[in-house]
LUMKEFI-263139 format. One record per residue (C-alpha): chain; residue number from 1; z, y, x. Coordinates in steps of 0.1 Angstrom, whole numbers, padded with zeros to 4 digits, always signed. Layout:
<kolkes>
+------+-----+-------+-------+-------+
| unit | pos |     Z |     Y |     X |
+------+-----+-------+-------+-------+
|    A | NUM |     Z |     Y |     X |
...
+------+-----+-------+-------+-------+
</kolkes>
This chain:
<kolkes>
+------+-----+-------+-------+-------+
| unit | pos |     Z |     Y |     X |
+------+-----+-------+-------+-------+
|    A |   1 | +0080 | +0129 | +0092 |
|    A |   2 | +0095 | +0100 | +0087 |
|    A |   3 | +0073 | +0065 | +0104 |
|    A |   4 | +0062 | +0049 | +0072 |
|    A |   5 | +0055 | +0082 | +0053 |
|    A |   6 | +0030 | +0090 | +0083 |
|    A |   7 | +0013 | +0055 | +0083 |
|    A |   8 | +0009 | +0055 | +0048 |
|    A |   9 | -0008 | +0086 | +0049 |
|    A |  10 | -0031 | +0078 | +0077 |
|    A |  11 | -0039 | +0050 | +0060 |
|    A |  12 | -0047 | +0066 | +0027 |
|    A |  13 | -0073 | +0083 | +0049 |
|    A |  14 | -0089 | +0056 | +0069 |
|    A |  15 | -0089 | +0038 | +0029 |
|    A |  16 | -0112 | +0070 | +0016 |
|    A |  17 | -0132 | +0068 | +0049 |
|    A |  18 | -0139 | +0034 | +0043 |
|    A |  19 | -0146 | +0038 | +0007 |
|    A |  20 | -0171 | +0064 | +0010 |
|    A |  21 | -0187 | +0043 | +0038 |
|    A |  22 | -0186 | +0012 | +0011 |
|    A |  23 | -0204 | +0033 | -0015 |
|    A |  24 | -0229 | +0049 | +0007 |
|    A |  25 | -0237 | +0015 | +0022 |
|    A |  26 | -0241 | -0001 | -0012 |
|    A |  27 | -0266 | +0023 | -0022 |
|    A |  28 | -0283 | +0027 | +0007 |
|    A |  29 | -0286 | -0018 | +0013 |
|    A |  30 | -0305 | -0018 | -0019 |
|    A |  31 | -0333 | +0011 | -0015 |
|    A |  32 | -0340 | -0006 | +0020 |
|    A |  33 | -0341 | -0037 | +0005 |
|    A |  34 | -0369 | -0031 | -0024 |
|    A |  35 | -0386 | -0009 | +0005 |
|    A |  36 | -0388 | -0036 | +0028 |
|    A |  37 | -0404 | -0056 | +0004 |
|    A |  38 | -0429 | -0029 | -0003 |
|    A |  39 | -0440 | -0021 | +0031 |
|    A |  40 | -0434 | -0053 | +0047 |
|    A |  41 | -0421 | -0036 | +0079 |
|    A |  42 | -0402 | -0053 | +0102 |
|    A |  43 | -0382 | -0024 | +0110 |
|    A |  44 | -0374 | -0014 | +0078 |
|    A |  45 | -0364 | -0051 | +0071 |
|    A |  46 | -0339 | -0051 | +0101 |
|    A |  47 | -0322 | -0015 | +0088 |
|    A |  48 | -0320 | -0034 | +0054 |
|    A |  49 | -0304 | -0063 | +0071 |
|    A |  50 | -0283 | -0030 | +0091 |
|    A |  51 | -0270 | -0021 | +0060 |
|    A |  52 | -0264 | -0047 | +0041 |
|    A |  53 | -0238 | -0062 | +0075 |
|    A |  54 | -0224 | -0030 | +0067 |
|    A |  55 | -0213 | -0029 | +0030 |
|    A |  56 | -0199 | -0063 | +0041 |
|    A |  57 | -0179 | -0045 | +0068 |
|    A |  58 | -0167 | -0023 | +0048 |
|    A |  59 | -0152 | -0044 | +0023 |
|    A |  60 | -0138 | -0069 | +0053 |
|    A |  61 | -0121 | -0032 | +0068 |
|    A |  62 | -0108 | -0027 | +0032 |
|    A |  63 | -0090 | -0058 | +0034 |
|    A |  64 | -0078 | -0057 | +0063 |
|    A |  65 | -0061 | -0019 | +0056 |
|    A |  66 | -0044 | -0036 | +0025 |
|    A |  67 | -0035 | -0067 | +0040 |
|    A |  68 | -0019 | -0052 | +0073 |
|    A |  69 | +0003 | -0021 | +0049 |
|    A |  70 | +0024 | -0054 | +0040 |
|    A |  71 | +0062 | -0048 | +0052 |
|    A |  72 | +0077 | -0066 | +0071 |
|    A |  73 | +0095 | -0098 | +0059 |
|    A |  74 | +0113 | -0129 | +0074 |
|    A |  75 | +0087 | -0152 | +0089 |
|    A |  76 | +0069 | -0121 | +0101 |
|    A |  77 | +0095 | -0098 | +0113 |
|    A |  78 | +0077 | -0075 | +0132 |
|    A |  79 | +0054 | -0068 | +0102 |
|    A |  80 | +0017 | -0073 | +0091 |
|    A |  81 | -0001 | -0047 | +0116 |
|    A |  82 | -0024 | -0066 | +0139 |
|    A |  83 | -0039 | -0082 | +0110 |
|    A |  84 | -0058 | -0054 | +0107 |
|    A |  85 | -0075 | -0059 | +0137 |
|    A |  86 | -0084 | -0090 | +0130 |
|    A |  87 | -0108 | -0079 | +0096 |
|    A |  88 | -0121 | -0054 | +0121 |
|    A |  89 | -0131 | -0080 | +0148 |
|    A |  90 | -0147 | -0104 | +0121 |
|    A |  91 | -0167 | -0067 | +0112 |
|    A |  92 | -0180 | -0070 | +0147 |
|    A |  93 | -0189 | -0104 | +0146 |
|    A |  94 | -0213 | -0095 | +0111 |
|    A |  95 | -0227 | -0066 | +0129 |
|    A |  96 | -0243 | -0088 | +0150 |
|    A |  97 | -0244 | -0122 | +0133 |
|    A |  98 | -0259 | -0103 | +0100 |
|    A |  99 | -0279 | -0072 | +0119 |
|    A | 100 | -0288 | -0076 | +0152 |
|    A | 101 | -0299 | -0114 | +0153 |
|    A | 102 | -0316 | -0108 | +0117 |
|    A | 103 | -0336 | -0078 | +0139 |
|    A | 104 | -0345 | -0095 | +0170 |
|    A | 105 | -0357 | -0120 | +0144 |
|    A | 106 | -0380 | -0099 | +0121 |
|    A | 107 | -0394 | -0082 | +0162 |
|    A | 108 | -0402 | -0110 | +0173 |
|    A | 109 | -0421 | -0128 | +0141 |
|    A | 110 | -0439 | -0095 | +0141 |
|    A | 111 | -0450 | -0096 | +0177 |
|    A | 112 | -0458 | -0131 | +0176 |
|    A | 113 | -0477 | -0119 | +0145 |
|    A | 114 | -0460 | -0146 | +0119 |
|    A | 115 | -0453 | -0123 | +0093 |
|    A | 116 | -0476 | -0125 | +0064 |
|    A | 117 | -0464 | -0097 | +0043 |
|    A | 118 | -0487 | -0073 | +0027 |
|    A | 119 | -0479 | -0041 | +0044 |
|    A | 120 | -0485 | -0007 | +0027 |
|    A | 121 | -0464 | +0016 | +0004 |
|    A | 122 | -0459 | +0038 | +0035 |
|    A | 123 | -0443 | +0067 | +0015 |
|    A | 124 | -0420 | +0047 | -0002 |
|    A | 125 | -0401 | +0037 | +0032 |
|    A | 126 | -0406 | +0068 | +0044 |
|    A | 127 | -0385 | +0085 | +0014 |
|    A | 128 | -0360 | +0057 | +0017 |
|    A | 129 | -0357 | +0064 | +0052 |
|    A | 130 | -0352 | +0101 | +0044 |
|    A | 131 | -0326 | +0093 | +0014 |
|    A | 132 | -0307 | +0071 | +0038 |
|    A | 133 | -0303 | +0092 | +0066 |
|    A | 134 | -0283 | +0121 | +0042 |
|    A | 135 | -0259 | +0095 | +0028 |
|    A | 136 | -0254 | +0081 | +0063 |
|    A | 137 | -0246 | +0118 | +0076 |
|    A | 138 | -0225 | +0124 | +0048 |
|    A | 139 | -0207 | +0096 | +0054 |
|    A | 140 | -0207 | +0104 | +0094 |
|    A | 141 | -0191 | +0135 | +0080 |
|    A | 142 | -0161 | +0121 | +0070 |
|    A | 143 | -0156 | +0097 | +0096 |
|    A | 144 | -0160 | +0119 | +0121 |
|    A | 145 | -0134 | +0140 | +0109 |
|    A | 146 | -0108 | +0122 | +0103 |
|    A | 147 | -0113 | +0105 | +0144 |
|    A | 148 | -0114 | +0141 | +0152 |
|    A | 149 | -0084 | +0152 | +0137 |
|    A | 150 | -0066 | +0124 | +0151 |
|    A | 151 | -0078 | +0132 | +0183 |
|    A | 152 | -0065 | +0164 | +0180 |
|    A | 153 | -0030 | +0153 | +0165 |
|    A | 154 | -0032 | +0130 | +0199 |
|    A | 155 | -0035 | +0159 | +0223 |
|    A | 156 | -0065 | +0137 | +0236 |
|    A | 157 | -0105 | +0143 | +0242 |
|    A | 158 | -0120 | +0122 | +0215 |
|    A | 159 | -0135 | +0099 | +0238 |
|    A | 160 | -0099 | +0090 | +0251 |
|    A | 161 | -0082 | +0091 | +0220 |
|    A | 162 | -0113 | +0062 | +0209 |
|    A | 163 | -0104 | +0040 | +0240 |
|    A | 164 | -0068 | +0046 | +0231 |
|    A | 165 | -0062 | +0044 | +0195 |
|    A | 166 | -0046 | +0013 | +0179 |
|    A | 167 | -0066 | +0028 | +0141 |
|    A | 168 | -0095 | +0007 | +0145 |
|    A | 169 | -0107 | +0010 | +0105 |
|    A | 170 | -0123 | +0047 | +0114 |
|    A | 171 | -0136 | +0037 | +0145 |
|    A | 172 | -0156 | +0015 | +0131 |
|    A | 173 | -0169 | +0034 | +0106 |
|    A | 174 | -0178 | +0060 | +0130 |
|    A | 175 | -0200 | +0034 | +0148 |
|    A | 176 | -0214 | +0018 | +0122 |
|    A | 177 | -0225 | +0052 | +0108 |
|    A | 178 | -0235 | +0066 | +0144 |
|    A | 179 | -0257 | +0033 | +0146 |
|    A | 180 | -0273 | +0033 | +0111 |
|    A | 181 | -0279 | +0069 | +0119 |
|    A | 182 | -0296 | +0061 | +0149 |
|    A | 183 | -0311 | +0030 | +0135 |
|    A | 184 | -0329 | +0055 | +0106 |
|    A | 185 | -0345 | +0073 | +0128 |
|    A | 186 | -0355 | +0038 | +0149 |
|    A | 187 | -0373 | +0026 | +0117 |
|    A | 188 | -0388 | +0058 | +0110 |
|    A | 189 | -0405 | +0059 | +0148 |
|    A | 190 | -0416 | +0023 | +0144 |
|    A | 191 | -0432 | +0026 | +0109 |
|    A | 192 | -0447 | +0059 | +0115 |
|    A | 193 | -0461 | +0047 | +0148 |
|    A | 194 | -0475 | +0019 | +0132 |
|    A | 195 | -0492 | +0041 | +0106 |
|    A | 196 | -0509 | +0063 | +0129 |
|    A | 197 | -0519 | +0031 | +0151 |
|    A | 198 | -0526 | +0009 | +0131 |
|    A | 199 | -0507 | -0016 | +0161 |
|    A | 200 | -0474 | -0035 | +0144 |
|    A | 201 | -0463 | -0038 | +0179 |
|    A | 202 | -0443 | -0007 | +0171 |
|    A | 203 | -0430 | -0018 | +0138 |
|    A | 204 | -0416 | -0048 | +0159 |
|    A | 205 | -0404 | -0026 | +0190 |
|    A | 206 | -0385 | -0006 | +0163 |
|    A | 207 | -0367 | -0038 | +0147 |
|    A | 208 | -0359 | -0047 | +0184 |
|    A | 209 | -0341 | -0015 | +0190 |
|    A | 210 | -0320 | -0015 | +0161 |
|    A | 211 | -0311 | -0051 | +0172 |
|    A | 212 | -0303 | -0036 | +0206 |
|    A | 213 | -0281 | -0009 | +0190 |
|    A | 214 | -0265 | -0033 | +0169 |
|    A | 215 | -0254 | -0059 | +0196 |
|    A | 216 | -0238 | -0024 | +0217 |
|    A | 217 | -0217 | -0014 | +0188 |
|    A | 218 | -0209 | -0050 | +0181 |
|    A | 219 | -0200 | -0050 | +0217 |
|    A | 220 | -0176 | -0018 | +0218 |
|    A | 221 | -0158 | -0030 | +0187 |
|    A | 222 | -0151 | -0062 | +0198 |
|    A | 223 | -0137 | -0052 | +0229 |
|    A | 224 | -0117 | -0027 | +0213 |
|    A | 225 | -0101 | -0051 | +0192 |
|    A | 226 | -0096 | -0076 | +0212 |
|    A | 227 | -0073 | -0058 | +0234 |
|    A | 228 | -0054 | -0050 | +0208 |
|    A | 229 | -0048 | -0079 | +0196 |
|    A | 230 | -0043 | -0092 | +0231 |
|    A | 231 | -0012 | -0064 | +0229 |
|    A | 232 | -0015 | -0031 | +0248 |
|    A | 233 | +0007 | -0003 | +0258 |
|    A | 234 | +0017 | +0021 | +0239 |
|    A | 235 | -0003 | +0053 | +0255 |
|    A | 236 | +0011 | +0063 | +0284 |
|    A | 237 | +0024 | +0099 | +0279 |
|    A | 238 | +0052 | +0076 | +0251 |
|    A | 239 | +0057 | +0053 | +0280 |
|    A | 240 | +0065 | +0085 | +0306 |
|    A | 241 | +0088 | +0103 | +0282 |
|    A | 242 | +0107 | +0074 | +0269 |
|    A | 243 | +0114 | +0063 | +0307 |
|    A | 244 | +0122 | +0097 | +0314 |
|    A | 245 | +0148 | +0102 | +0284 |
|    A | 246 | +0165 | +0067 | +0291 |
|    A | 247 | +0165 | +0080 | +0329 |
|    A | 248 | +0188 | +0112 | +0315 |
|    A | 249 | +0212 | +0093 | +0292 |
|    A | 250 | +0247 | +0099 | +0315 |
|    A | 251 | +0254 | +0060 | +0308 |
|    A | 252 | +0228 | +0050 | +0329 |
|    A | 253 | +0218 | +0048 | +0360 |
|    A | 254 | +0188 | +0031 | +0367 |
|    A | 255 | +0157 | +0026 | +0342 |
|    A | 256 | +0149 | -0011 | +0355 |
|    A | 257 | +0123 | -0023 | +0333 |
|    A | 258 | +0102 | -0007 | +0305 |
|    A | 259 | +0075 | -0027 | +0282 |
|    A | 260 | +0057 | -0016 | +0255 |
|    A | 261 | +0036 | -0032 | +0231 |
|    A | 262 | +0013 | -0017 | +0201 |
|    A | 263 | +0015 | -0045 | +0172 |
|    A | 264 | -0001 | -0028 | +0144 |
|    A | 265 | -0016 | +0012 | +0138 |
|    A | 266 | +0011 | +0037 | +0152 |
|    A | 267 | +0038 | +0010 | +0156 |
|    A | 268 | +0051 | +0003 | +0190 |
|    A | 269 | +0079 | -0022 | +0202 |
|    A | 270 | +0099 | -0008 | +0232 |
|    A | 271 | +0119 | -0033 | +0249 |
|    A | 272 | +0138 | -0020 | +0286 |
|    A | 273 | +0166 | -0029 | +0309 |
|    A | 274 | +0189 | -0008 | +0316 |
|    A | 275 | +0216 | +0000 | +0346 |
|    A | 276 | +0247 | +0012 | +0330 |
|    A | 277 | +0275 | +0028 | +0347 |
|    A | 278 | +0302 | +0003 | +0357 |
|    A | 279 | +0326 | +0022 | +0346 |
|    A | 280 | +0313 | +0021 | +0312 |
|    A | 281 | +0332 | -0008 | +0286 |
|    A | 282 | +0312 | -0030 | +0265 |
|    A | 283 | +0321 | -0008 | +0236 |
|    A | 284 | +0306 | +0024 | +0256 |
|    A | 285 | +0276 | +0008 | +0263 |
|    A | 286 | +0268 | -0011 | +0226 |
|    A | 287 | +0275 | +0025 | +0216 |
|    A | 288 | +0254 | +0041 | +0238 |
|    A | 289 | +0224 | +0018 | +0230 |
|    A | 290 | +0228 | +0024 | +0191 |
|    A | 291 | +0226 | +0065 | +0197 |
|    A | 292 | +0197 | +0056 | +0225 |
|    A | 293 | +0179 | +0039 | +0199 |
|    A | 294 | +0179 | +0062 | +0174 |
|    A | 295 | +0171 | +0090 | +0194 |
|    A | 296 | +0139 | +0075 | +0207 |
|    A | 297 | +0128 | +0069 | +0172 |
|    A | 298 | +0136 | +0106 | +0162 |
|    A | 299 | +0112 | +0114 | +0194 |
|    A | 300 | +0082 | +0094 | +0184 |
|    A | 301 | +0071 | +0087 | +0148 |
|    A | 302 | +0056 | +0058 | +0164 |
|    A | 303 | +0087 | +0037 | +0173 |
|    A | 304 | +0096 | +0010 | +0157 |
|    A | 305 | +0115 | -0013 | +0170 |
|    A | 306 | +0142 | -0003 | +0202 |
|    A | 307 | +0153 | -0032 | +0224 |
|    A | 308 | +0179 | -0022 | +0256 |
|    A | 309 | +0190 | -0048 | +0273 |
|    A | 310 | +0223 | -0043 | +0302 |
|    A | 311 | +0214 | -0057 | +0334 |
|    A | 312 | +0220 | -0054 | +0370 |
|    A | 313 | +0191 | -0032 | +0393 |
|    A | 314 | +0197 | -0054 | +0423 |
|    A | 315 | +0186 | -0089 | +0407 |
|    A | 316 | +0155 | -0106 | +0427 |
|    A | 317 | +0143 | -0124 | +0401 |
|    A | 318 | +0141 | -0092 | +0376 |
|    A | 319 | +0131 | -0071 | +0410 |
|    A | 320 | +0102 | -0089 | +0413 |
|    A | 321 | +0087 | -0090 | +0382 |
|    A | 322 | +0090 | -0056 | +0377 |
|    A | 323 | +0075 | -0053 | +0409 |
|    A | 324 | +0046 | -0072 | +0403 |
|    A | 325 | +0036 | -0053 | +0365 |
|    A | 326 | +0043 | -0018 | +0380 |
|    A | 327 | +0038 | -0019 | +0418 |
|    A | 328 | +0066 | -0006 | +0426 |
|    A | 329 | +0106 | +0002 | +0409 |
|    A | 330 | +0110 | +0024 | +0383 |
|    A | 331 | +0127 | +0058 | +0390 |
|    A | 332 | +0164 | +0064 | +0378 |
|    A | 333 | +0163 | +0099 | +0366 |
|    A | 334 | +0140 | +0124 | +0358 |
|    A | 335 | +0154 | +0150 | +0379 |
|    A | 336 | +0147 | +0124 | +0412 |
|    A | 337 | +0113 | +0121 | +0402 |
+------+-----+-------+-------+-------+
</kolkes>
């Protein structure tokens, strides 16, 4: 399947993941809201506060997946991709500028006993609570299927394939609706405690945890995403196989340098040296790195952009900084290996 036709699909499917996140969020922000406000719990004030960051994320996630589709043009040559992970960073930064410091705000007031809200309407929260929880698995569902199946199209654990993956937009999701599944059941524990107790200190130890919560997945995402935009590799298995394919090309005979570099969701720039033969004339070797080229993109979907550069294996300079990224030379063929 031709590159573009697979990222458009993929990201016809993070777009529907987000959307039904959006949706369920919306929904969701506004029955915590009015509950809040009936039971005066501190807890269910910090999942409103939860979910309200996370109908924001969602629309920041569906800007980014429309702003980074752009193609490519002249003063942005290499395309629109990492723009995406920008949106998703700023989504990490409103987890916990919107829902964690909102929640460590409403435990503490309650602790310190500053807030003067009329509390009761127990039942109402509770049924919010209970409302929330199916439209947060529902939308779990789909997010959790779509990471999966990419995992599975990866060959990777999901774990991996979530340290990995340059598709950030489901990630998030999945965290988000991971945490305001956990965060449900947070609020419930702290309001039912403080129902049978009688003690808000449980109210306010629930709104603390959900702040807790918040700050980790605020946390993962923004490490995620900041490597990317840093640039990564492209996974490693790409890496192995394209050295090893360049290392059985007859022209050449030593792989000198390889470097990769994700720039947007299954796009990947590979740039190497090469040692041709010296036999070879300038017109063998411009023609071999046209049919290299285009065989590397055949292997991987995810190829972009080819860059093979002649040079000599035995220059210092070039010896050395290949040595200092890799630890060591890379191997010439696959069959020396």
């Amino acid at each position: 399947m031709p590159p573009d036709e697979t990222d458009h699909e993929a990201r016809d499917e993070s777009t529907l993941t987000v959307a039904l996140a959006l949706a369920a969020n919306f929904g969701i922000a506004v029955a915590k809201i009015v509950a809040a406000l009936i039971t005066g719990s501190a807890s269910m004030a910090a999942e409103a506060a939860h979910s309200v960051a996370d109908t924001f994320n969602e629309v920041l996630l569906m800007v980014g997946l429309r702003r980074s589709g752009r193609p490519a043009d002249r003063r942005h040559p290499l395309g629109y991709g990492k723009e995406r992970y920008i949106w998703t960073l700023l989504v990490a930064v409103a987890i916990f500028g919107m829902g964690a410091l909102f929640s460590y705000y409403q435990g503490v007031q309650t602790l310190l006993g500053h807030r003067t809200g009329e509390e009761g309407g127990a039942a109402v929260g509770f049924a919010v609570l209970g409302i929330a929880f199916v439209l947060e698995a529902t939308s779990w569902q789909q997010a959790i299927r779509q990471v999966r199946d990419a995992a599975r199209a990866a060959d990777l654990p999901l774990r991996a394939y979530i340290r990995r993956t340059d598709e950030p937009a489901s990630i998030s999701v999945l965290l988000e609706d991971s945490a305001a599944l956990i965060g449900v059941l947070l609020a419930f524990g702290g309001l039912g405690l403080h129902q049978l107790t009688g003690s808000a200190v449980w109210d306010a130890v629930g709104s603390l945890l959900i702040g807790v919560l918040l700050t980790a997945v605020a946390l993962v995402l923004g490490r995620i995403n900041l490597n990317l935009l840093i640039g990564t590799q492209a996974d490693p298995r790409l890496v192995a196989d394209v050295r090893a394919r360049l290392g059985d090309e007859p022209e050449i005979d030593w792989v000198v340098d390889i470097v990769t570099v994700t720039f947007g969701a299954d796009r990947v720039l590979v740039c190497a040296r090469l040692d041709f033969r010296d036999s070879l004339t300038a017109g063998d070797v411009e023609r071999a790195c046209v049919r290299m080229a285009h065989d590397l993109r055949d292997a991987h979907d995810e190829i972009d952009e080819v860059f093979l550069e002649p040079v000599p294996r035995d220059d210092p300079e070039l010896r050395e900084r290949v040595i200092a990224r890799y630890g060591g030379t890379l191997r010439p063929k696959r069959s020396e290996s």
